[in-house]
C-alpha positions in Angstrom: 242.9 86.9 -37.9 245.6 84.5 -38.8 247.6 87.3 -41.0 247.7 90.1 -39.0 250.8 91.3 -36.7 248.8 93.0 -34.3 248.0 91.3 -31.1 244.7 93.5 -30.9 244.0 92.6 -34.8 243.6 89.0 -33.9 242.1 89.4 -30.9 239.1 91.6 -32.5 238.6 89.5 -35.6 238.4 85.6 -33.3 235.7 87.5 -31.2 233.9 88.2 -34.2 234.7 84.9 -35.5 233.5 83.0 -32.5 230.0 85.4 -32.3 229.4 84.4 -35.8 229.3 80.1 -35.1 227.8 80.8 -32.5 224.8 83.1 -33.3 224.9 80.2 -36.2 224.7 77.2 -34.1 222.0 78.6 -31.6 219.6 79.8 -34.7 220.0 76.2 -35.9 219.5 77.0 -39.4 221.1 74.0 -41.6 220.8 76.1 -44.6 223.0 78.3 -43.1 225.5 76.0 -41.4 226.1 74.7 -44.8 226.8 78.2 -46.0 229.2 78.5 -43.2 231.3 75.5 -43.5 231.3 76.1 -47.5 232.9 79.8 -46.6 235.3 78.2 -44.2 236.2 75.7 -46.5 237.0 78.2 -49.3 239.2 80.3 -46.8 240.7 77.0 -45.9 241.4 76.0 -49.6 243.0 79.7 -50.5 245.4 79.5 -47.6 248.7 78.6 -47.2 248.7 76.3 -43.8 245.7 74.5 -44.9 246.0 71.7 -42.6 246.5 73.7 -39.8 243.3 76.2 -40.6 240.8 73.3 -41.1 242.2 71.9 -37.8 241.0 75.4 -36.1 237.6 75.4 -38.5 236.4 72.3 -37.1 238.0 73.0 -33.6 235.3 76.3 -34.0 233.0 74.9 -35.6 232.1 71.0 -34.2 232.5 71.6 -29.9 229.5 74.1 -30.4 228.0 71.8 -32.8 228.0 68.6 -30.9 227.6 70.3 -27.3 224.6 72.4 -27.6 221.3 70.5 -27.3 219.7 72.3 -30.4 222.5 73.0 -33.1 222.2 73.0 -37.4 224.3 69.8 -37.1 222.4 67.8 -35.1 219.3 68.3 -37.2 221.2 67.0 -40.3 222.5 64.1 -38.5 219.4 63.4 -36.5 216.4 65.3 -37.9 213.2 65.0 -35.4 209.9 64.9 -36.8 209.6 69.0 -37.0 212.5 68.7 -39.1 211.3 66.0 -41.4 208.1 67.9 -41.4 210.0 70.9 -42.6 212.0 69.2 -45.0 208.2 68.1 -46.6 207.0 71.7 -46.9 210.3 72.9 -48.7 209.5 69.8 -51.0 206.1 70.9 -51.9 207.2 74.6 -52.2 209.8 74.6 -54.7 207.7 71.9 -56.6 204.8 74.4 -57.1 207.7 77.2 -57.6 208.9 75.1 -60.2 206.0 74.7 -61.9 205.0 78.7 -61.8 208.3 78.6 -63.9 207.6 76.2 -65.9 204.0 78.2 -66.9 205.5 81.6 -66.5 208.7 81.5 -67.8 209.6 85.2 -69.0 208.0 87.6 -66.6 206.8 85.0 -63.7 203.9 85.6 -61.2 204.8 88.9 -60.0 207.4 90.2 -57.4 206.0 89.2 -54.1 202.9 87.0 -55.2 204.5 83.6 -54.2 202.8 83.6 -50.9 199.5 84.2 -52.0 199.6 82.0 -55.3 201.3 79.0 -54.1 198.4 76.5 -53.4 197.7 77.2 -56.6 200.4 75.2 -58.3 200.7 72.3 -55.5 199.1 68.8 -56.1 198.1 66.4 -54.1 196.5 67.0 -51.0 199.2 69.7 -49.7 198.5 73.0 -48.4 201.4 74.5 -47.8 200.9 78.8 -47.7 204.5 79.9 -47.2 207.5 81.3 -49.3 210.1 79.7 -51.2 212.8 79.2 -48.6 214.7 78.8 -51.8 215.9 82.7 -53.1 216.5 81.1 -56.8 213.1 79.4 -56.9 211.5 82.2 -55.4 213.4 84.6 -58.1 212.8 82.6 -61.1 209.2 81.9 -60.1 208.5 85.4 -59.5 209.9 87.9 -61.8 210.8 84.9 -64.4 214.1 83.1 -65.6 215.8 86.1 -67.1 216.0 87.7 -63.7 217.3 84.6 -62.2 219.9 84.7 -64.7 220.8 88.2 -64.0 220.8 87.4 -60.4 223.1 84.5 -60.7 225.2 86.7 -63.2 225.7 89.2 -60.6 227.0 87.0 -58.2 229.0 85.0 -60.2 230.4 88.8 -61.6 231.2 89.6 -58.4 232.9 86.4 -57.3 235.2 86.7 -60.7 235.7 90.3 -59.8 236.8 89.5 -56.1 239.2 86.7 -57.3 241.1 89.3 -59.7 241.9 92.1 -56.9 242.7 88.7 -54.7 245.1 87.7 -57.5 246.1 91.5 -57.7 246.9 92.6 -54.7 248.8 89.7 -53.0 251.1 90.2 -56.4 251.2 93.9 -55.2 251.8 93.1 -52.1 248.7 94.6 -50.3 247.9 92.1 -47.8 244.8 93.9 -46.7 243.0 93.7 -49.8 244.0 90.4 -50.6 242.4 89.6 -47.3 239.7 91.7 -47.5 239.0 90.3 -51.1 239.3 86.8 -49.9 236.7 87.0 -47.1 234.7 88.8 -49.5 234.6 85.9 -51.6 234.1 83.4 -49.1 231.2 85.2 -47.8 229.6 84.9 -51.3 230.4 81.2 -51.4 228.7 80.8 -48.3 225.8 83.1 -48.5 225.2 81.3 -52.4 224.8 77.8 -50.7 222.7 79.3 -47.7 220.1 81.4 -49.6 219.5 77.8 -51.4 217.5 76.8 -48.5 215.9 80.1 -47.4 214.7 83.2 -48.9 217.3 85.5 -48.5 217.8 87.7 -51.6 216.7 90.8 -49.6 219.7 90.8 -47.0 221.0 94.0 -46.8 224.6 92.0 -46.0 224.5 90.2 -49.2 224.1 93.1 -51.3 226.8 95.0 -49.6 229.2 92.4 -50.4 228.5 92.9 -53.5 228.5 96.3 -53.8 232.3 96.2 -52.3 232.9 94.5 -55.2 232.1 96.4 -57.2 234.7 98.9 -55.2 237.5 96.9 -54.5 239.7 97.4 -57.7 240.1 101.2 -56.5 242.1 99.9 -53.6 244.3 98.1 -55.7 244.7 100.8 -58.6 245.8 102.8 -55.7 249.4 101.0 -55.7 249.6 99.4 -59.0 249.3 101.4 -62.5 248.0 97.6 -64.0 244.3 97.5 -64.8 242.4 94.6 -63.7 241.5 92.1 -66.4 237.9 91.9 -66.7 237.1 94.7 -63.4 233.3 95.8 -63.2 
């Protein structure tokens, strides 16, 4: 939005901008606040006018946030009892997920059985009958640590991978792929933070990102005859 010449460039990419807070702020989700303003924060960080960019940021983000009756931000600042109750159940459930870990290290419980086995690993009096809302936990408690380590390797892969056709094409100049790279990136950021606080390892979005990953160096072998250090 902010490096493109054309007028109808911009105006495109700050209406999907502004649908994005705002489908973000009326869903409510803090997990996924968090995950925004961590992705907006690492755009913010790689750009040149950072002042000015976290001025618009928070000029997006915190009017919607603070004027809306029901928004992610208000529940972190001033959590009713629905949201403390919430915050209790996610307590309970990654303790129990921690524990099927804990007793079933290498292959976990099975892909899909943390619903059904979960009050079988809580103490106490709870009773809570509900996934992870945690996609590590839920992972690693699941189909065991090594997955969870291949899960995090992949997206760590993918976030070195991204940074290198960044690194790459802004030295060749190819400002769309530097762009495209960067909000690639910042998307993973994001959606790393977020899926910390749901269960979101089967979004189709996710996996595209990194699956253009995975692509990207292509665009940039197209102009430059220079491999990319360490490409996947």
């Amino acid at each position: 939005m902010l490096g493109s010449r054309r007028s109808w460039e911009r105006v495109f990419c700050a209406g999907c901008l502004l649908v994005t807070v705002l489908a973000v702020t009326l869903g409510a989700s803090r997990g996924g606040f968090l995950g925004l303003v961590a992705a907006f924060l690492f755009v913010v960080w790689h750009s040149r006018a950072r002042l000015r960019n976290l001025v618009v940021a928070g000029g997006l983000v915190l009017p919607l946030s603070l004027l809306l009756p029901v928004s992610p931000l208000g529940r972190l600042l001033h959590p009713s009892g629905g949201d403390k109750g919430a915050e209790d159940s996610r307590t309970v459930l990654w303790q129990a997920g921690l524990r099927m870990m804990a007793a079933h290290p290498i292959a976990g419980i099975g892909l899909g059985n943390f619903k059904p086995l979960v009050q079988g690993y809580e103490q106490g009096d709870a009773a809570e009958n509900h996934i992870a809302h945690n996609s590590y936990i839920e992972i690693g408690a699941e189909i065991g640590l090594p997955a969870l380590f291949v899960f995090l390797g992949i997206l760590f892969s993918s976030y070195l991978t991204l940074g290198r056709v960044r690194v790459r094409a802004f030295r060749a100049k190819q400002p769309f792929v530097w762009q495209s790279a960067l909000g690639l990136q910042a998307g993973l950021v994001g959606a790393a933070v977020a899926i910390f606080f749901v269960s979101g390892q089967y979004q189709k979005l996710l996996w595209l990102a990194i699956f253009l990953s995975m692509c990207m160096p292509a665009f940039v072998r197209q102009n430059s005859k220079v491999p990319i250090e360490g490409e996947i």
